[in-house]
N, C-alpha and C positions, 0 to 999 in steps of 0.2 A: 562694673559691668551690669549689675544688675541680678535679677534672679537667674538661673542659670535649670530651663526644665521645659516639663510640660503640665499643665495641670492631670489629675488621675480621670483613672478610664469607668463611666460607669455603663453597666451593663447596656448592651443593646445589640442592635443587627451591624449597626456599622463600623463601632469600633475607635470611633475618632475624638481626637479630646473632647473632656466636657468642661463643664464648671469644676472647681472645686469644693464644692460647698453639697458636700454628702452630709446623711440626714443621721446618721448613728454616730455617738459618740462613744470609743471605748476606752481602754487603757491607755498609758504614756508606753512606746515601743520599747521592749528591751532587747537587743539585739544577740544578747547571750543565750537569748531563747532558742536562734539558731542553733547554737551548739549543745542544749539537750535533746532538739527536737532529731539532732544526727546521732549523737551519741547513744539513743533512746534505742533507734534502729539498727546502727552500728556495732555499738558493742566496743569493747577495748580489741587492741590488737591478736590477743587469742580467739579471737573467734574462728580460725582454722579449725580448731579440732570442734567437735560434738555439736556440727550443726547438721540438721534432718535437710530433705531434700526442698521441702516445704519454707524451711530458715531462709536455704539460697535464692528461694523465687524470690520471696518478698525486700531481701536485703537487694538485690539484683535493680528490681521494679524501683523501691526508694532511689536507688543512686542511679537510676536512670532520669528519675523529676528534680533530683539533685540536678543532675547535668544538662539537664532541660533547662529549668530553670538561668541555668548559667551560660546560655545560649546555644548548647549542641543539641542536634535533631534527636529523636528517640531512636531511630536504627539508618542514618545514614554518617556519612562523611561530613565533615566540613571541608569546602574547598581549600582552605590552606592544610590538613591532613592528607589532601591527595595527591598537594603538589609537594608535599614533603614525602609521600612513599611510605607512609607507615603500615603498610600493607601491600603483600608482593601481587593480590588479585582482587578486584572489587567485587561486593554483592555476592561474596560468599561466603562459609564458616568461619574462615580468618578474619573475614572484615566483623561479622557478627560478636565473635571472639576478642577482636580489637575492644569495641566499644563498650565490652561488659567490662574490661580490666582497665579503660581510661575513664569510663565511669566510675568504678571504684578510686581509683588514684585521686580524683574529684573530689568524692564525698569525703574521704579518708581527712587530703587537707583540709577540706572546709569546716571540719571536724574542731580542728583546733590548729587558727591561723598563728597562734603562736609559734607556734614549733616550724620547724626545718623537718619537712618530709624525706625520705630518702628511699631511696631504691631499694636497700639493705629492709624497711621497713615494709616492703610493699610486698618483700618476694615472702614475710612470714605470713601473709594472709593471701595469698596467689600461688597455685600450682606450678610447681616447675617447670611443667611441660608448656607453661606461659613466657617463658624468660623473653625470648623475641618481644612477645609484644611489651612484653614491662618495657627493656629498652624504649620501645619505639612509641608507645604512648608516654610514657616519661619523660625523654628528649622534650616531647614535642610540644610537650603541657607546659615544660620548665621554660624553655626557649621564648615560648609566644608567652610569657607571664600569666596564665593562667592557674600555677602555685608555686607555692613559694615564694611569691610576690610582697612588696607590704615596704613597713619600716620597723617591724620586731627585731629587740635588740640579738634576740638569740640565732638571727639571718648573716651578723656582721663576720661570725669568726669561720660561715661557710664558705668553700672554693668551689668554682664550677669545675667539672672536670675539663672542660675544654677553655682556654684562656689565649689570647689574643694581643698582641702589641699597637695594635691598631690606634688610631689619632680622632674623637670626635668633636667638632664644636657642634656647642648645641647654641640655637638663637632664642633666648626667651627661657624665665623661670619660672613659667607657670607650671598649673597641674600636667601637660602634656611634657612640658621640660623636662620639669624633676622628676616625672615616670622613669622617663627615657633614661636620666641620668644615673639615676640609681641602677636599674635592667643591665645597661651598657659597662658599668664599674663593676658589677657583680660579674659580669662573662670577662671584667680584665681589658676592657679597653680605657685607654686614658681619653680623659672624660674636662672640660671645663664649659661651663655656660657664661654666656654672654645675656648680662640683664639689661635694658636701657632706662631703669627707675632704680630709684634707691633702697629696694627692696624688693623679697620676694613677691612670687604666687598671680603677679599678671592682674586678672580682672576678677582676682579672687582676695577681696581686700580686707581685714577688719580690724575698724579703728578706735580705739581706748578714747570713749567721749562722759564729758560729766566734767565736776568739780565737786570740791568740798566733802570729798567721802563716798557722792553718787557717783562711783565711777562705771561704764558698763564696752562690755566688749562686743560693738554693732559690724555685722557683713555691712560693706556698702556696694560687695559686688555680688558674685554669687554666692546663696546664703544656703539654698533650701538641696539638700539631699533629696533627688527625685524616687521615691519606690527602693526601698532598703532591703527589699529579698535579691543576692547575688550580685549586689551594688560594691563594687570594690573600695568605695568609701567608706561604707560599712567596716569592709574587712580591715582598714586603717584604724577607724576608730576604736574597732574590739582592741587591736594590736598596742594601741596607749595608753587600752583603756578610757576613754572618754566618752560620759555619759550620753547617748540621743535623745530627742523630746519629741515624740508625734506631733506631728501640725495636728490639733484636733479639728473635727470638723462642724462644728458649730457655727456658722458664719451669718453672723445678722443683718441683713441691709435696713440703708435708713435713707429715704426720699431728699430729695435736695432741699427743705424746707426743715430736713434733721428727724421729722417722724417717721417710725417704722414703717416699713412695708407692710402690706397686707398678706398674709401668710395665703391664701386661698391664691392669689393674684401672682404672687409670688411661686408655689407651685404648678400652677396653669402655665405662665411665662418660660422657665426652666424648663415643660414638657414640651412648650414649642421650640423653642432654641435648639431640643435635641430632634426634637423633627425634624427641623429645615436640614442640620445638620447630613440626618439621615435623608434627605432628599435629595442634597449637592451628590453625595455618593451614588445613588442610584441612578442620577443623570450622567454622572462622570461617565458611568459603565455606558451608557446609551451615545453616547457623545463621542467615545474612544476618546483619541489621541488630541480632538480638538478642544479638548478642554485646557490643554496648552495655554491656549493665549488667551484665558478668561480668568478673571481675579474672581478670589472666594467672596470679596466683598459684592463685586456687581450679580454673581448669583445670588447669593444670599439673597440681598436684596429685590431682585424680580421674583422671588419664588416666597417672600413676606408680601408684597403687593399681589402676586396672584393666588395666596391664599387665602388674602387680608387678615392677616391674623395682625397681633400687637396693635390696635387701632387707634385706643386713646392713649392721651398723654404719659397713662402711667404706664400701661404697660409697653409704650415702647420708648420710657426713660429705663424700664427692668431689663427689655431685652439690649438695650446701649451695654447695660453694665455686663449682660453676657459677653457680648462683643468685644467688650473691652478686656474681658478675664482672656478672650481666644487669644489677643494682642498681644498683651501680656508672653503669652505660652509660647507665642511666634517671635514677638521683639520688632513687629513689624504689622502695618496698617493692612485692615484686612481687603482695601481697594491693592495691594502687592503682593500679597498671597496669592500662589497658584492654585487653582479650584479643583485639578488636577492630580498635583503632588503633594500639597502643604502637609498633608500625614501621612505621607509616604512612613516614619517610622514608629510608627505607634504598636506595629506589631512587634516588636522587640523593647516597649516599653518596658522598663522594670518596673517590677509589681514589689506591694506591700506598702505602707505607710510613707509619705513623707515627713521629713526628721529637719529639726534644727542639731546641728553640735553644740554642746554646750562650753560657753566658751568662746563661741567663733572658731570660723575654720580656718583660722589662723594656725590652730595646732597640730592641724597636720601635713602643714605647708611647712612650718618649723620643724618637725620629726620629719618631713623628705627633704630639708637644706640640709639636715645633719651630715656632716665628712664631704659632700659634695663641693666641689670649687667652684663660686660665681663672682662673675666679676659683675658688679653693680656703676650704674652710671655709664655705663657703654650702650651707646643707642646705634645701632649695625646700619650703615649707610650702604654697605656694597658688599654681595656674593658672589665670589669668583667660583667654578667648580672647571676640573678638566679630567684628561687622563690622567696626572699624575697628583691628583689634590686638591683640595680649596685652597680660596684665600677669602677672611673674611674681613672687610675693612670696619672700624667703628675708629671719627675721628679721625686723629692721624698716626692710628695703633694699625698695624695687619695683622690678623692672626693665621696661622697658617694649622691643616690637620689635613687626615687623610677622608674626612667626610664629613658634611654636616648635616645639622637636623634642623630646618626652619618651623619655630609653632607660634611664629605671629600673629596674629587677631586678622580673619580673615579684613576688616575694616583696611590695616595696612596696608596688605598687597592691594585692593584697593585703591587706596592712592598713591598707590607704586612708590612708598616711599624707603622701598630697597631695591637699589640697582641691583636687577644679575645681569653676568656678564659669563658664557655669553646669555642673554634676553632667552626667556623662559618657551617652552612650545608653545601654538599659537592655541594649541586647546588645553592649554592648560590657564592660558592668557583668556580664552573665553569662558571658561568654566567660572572665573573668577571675577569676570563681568556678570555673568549671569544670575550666579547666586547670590540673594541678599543676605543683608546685615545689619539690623533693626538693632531699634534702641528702646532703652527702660532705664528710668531716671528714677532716684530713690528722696526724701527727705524725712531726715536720719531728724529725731529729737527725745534728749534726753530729761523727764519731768521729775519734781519733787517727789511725787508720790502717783501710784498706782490708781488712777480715777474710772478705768472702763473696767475692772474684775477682774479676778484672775482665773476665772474659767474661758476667758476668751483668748485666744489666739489670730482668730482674724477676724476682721467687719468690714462691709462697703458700704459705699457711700457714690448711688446716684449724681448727676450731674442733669442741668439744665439741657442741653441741645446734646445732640449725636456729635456735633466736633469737638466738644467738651471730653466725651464720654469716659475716656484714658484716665483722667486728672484726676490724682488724689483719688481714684476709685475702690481702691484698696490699700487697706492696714493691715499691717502685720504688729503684732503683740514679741519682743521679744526678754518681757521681763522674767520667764523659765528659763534662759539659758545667756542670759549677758549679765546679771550682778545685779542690776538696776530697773528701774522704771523706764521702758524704751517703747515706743511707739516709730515704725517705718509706713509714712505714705508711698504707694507706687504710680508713676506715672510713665503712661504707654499709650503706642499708637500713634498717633496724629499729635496728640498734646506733648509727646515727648521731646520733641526738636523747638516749639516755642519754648516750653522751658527754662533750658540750657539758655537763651537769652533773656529771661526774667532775672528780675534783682533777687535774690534771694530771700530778703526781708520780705518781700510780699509774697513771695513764695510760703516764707511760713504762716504769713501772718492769715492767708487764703486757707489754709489748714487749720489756722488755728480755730477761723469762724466756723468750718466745716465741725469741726468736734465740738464748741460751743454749741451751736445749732443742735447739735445730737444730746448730747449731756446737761445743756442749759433747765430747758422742760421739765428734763427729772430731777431738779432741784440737785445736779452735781455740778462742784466749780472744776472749772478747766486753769490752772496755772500757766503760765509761761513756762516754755522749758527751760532749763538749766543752758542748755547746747542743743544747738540745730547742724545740720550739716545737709546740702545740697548738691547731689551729684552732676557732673558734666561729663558724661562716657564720652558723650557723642564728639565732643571738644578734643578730648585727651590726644594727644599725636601718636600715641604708644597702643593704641585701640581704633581709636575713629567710631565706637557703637558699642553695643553688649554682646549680643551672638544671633548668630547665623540665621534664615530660612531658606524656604523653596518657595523666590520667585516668581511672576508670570516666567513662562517661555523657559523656566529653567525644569530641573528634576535632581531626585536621588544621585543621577547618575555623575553628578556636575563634584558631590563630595568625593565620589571614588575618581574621580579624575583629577582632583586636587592634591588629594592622598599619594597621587603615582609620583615615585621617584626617579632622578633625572642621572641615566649613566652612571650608577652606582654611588654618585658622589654627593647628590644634594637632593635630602626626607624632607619631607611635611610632616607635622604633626597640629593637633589641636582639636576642638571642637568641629571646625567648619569641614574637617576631613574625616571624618562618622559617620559614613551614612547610617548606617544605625541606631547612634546615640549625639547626635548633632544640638547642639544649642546644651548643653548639659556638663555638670561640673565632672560626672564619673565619664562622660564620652569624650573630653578631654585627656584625661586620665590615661582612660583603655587606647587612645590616640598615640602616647607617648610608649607604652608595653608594646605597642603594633607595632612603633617603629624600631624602638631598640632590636627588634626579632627582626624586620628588614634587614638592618645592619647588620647583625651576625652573619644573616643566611649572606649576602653582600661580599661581607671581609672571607668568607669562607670560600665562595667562584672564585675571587680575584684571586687568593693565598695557591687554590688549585691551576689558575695560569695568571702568572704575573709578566706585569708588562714593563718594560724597561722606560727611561724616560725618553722625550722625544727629544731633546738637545741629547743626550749622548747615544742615539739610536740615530739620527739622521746628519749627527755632526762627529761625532767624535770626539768632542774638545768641550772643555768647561765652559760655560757662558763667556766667563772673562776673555778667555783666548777668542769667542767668537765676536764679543763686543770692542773687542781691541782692534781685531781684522777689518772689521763693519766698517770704525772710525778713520782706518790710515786714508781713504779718501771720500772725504764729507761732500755731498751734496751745495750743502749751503754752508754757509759758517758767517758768523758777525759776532761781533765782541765776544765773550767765552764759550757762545754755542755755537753749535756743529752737528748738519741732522744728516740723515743716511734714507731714501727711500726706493723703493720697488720704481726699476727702470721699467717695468716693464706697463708701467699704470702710473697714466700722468692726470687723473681723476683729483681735484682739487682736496677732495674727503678722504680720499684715499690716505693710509696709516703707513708712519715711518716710526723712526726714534729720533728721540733730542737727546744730546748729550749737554751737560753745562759742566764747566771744570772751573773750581772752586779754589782759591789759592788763602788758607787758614794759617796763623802766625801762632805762636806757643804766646806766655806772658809775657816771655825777657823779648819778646819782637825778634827773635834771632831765626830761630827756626821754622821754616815756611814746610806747609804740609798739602800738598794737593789732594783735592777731593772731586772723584767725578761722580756727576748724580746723573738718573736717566729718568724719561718719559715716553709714554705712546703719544704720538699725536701727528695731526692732520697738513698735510699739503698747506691748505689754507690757513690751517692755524697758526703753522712755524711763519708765512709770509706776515699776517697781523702781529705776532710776537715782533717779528723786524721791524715793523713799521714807528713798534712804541718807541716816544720819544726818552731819553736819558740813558742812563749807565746801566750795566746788567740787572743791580738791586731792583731797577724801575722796570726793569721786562719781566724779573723773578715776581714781583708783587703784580703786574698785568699775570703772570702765568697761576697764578694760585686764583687771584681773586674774579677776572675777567674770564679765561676758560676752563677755572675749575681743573686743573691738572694739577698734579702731584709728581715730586722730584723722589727718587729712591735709590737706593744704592743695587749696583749689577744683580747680586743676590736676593733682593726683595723684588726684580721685576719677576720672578718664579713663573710658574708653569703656564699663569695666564697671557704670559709674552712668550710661551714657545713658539706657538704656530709663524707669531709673526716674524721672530729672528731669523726660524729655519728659512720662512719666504724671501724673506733679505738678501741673504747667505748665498742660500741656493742661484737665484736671479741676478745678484750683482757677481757671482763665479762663472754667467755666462751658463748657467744648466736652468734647462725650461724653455729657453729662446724659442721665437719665432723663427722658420726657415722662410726665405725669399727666395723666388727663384725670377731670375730674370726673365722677357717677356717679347 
């Protein structure tokens, strides 16, 4: 997929990405630093006795920036706490009362994500006269995976108290998958995912490149941990232990000719990028709602010409490279950016250091497969959802459960290459036109030895013209956390979809000149790599691009309509349904926690009124007895088939059943075994099935290959053929009829 983020926020009035190429460098992050800096204020679990009244403000105040931090207001609600009732009155002492003791429940876990928090724990540092709300902020923190979350092995031998018989397929093994899957096994629902690669983690990929000894372990999807204060990655990684590396922020650019930039020119440049920046905003607000249908690029751009600023060649090959770092952030060309919303979440940006894992974040894709079931090499063709179930097709497998969770790469839906059935709402169908889904192409190479320093982590690298500007603009350094001498070119924007149709070989070998050019002058050689590798997101059928934007003509609003689930029976998850944390490895993640707490709350209405099925609620009698009744008088029939349709609708498209009866012999040829298979299908289709010329085999192979239909046994046509049996049934028993009245 690519990078999976935004770059960080430097101060200003507006607030909106910048560069990343901040001017201080300090230490490598340690992310255990978290857990003195709580425990510091915290205290162990006796700090009920012998604290002054002075202790409680200030411990109070901390685990209120605690909880701030980790996205709740300082004194209000979260709307999912109100639609849960965790308070009998709003905006009063109880609700006040609430948020001081779900604040603490907060800081308490984030304290030390090892551990299994527990209630029993919470009530020795909480006043009795609290017990309600303990309950009711602890359901609701546990529930919505906000603690006790993770893959600590000391999580596996805890039971929820509430547990559940429930049925989920989940589609897709990425970060929002394996959230889900884990949340949903822990509350007790039976749980398998549906992968369509041979392998976990989605567009989160890292692959073991090198030979002879240099081996190193490179992201080629998403790599960079966005902002590590309250970052649930974070909390992954403390829980296995595995090291983080700060992206330091030293970042050298170097002119397309390979020599440095002019520092003076180069700071002048970066003031203006964040001005204009600061100018699309201030227009936005002037503009209202019309800024809808204006790309970030064509303001930019009239507002560089009517301030004339970036004039000559260089500095506006400097401000390209700004341009292209925004691309990057977006995954998409900033003429498709909406001028309007394109930062719509930068206020809930996580804060604090960006981190590589060390290792690759392979390892905590491995540590969320652990115990979990997936079936790999299942690429889901078709989602059935109804009153009584899914079905979900992959191949010529059905799976059946009582809900699913779809966290395919918005790119997929997309190219609509999963049927629902029935076909999705019509805004949910537009929301999913509207929003983009940009690409960012990586080339991965592995060298001899270490030639640009190892104080660097990243450098650009200017480009000739503005359509250029994406290409190879940035390097990433990852010989601190992959084993090896690793250098990652990124390529975004406009440059990213040529690309994917370049050879690869000159793909590196354009790279290869670019760090000649840079290194050559200073008397350093540049080797061949060991191992190159060239990404093709945009290509992949299992993605179709990297991650998500906002659009011309779309907004924020387009991810929460994505996110909405359909009749209880079929979730979204992923990136592209965050509005929050959109385009981002942890808003995936928090994607997949969102929804497993759907599902609960979900299985929890239906368990409080359950509904009977609609074949024994409006028929009485097993499928079989109704398909047996259907067939004693067939519509049509020719050689082994026999269809049944709706008298009442002689619509050519209009939907019946086929029945085919199958006559199967044992080995010894003796014993004959009849088999009936069934189908939905159309008026017109059962007529073109007649029409093919030869024996049944030759209409069976017209029905698979020519209309794409599928044969199944009485039992496998399930809940997605209720409606149409019962219409059958009903209508050829003469109920429903038209009345005539003579005239």
């Amino acid at each position: 997929m690519g990078e999976t983020g935004h770059t960080p926020v430097l101060p200003n009035s507006s607030g909106s990405k910048r560069s990343s190429r901040r001017k201080t460098i300090t230490k490598n992050y340690d992310e255990n630093l978290m857990d003195d800096l709580i425990e510091k204020h915290l205290g162990t679990s006796s700090r009920k006795k012998n604290r002054t009244q002075q202790d409680l403000e200030k411990e109070t105040e901390t685990e209120a920036m605690i909880a701030l931090s980790l996205g709740f207001p300082i004194d209000e609600l979260l709307e999912e706490e109100i639609g849960a009732g965790v308070v009998t009155e709003l905006n009063g002492k109880e609700q006040n009362n609430y948020i001081v003791v779900r604040n603490h429940i907060l800081a308490r876990w984030r304290a030390n994500v090892h551990s299994w928090l527990s209630k029993g724990q919470i009530r020795e540092t909480v006043s009795n006269d609290y017990a309600h709300l303990i309950n009711a902020a602890y359901d609701f923190l546990l529930c919505n995976g906000y603690i006790n979350f993770g893959i600590s092995a000391s999580f596996e031998s805890q039971i929820f108290e509430e547990t559940t018989e429930a049925s989920v397929i989940i589609v897709g093994a990425g970060l929002a998958g394996l959230a889900a899957a884990r949340q949903l096994m822990a509350f007790g629902f039976k749980v398998f995912v549906l992968e369509g690669r041979a392998r976990p983690g989605g567009r989160v990929y890292t692959q073991k490149m090198g030979q002879n000894g240099n081996y190193a372990a490179v992201d080629l999807g998403g790599s960079v941990i966005t902002g590590i204060h309250a970052n649930p990655l974070g909390v992954l990684a403390r829980q296995i232990s595995v090291p983080l590396h700060k992206v330091r922020d030293n970042c050298p650019l170097y002119k397309p000719d390979g020599g440095p930039v002019d520092k003076e020119i180069d700071t002048n440049v970066e003031h203006v990028f964040n001005k204009l920046l600061d100018k699309v905003t201030q227009l936005r607000q002037i503009m209202s709602g019309f800024a809808a249908n204006i790309s970030l690029g064509s303001v930019l751009e009239t507002l560089r010409q009517l301030y004339a600023v970036a004039r000559s060649n260089d500095e506006r090959q400097l401000l390209d490279w700004h341009f292209a770092n925004l691309e990057f952030s977006n995954a998409g060309g900033l003429s498709n950016l909406s001028a309007a919303y394109w930062d719509q979440d930068d206020p809930y940006e996580m804060g604090g250091d960006h981190c590589f894992l060390a290792g690759g974040n392979w390892r905590i894709i491995r540590a969320l497969c652990k115990g979990v079931p997936i079936f790999y090499n299942k690429t889901v063709e078709t989602i059935r959802y109804g009153n009584e179930g899914v079905e979900v097709i992959a191949g010529n497998q059905v799976f059946r459960a009582d809900m699913v969770l779809c966290t395919v790469p918005l790119g997929v839906l997309k190219k609509r290459a999963i049927r629902f059935e029935p076909e999705l709402p019509e805004r949910k169908l537009a929301a999913i036109e509207r929003l983009g889904f940009g690409l960012l192409n990586k080339v991965a190479m592995v060298f001899p030895h270490n030639f640009w320093g190892e104080d660097l982590d990243t450098f650009g690298s200017l480009r000739e013209s503005s359509q250029q500007r994406g290409e190879f603009f940035l390097f990433y350094s990852y010989h601190t956390v992959s084993g090896a001498p690793v250098l990652v070119a990124l390529v975004a924007g406009d440059a990213a979809q040529p690309f994917e149709n370049a050879d690869p070989a000159s793909s590196v070998h354009r790279v290869l000149g670019i760090l000649r050019g840079i290194y050559g002058p200073q008397g350093i050689h540049v080797p061949d790599p060991i191992q190159s590798i060239c990404t093709r997101w945009g290509s992949d059928p299992l993605s179709y691009g990297s991650y998500s934007h906002i659009r011309v003509q779309s907004s924020g609003n387009d991810y929460d309509i994505l996110a909405e689930s359909i009749e209880g029976r079929l979730f979204f998850g992923g990136e592209a349904t965050n509005r929050q944390y959109p385009a981002t490895m942890h808003g995936a993640y928090l994607s997949g926690l969102r929804e497993a707490a759907r599902i609960l709350q979900a299985t929890r209405a239906r368990q409080t009124n359950p509904r009977k099925s609609v074949i024994q609620k409006n028929l009485g009698q097993s499928i079989s007895d109704v398909l047996l009744n259907l067939f004693k008088k067939p519509d049509l029939v020719f050689d082994d088939f026999s269809f049944v349709f709706d008298p009442l609708c002689g619509e050519p498209k209009s939907l019946g059943l086929m029945r085919v009866t199958l006559s199967c012999y044992s080995e010894d040829s003796v014993n004959q075994e009849v088999v009936q298979l069934y189908t939905v299908i159309s008026r017109e289709q059962a007529l073109e099935l007649q029409g093919v010329n030869g024996g049944s085999s030759d209409k069976i192979s017209f029905l698979f290959r020519n209309l794409g239909l599928k044969l199944m046994g009485a039992d496998a046509l399930g809940f997605s053929s209720d409606a149409l049996i019962t219409k059958l049934n009903s209508s050829r028993r003469g109920r429903g009829r038209p009345r005539f009245v003579a005239g």
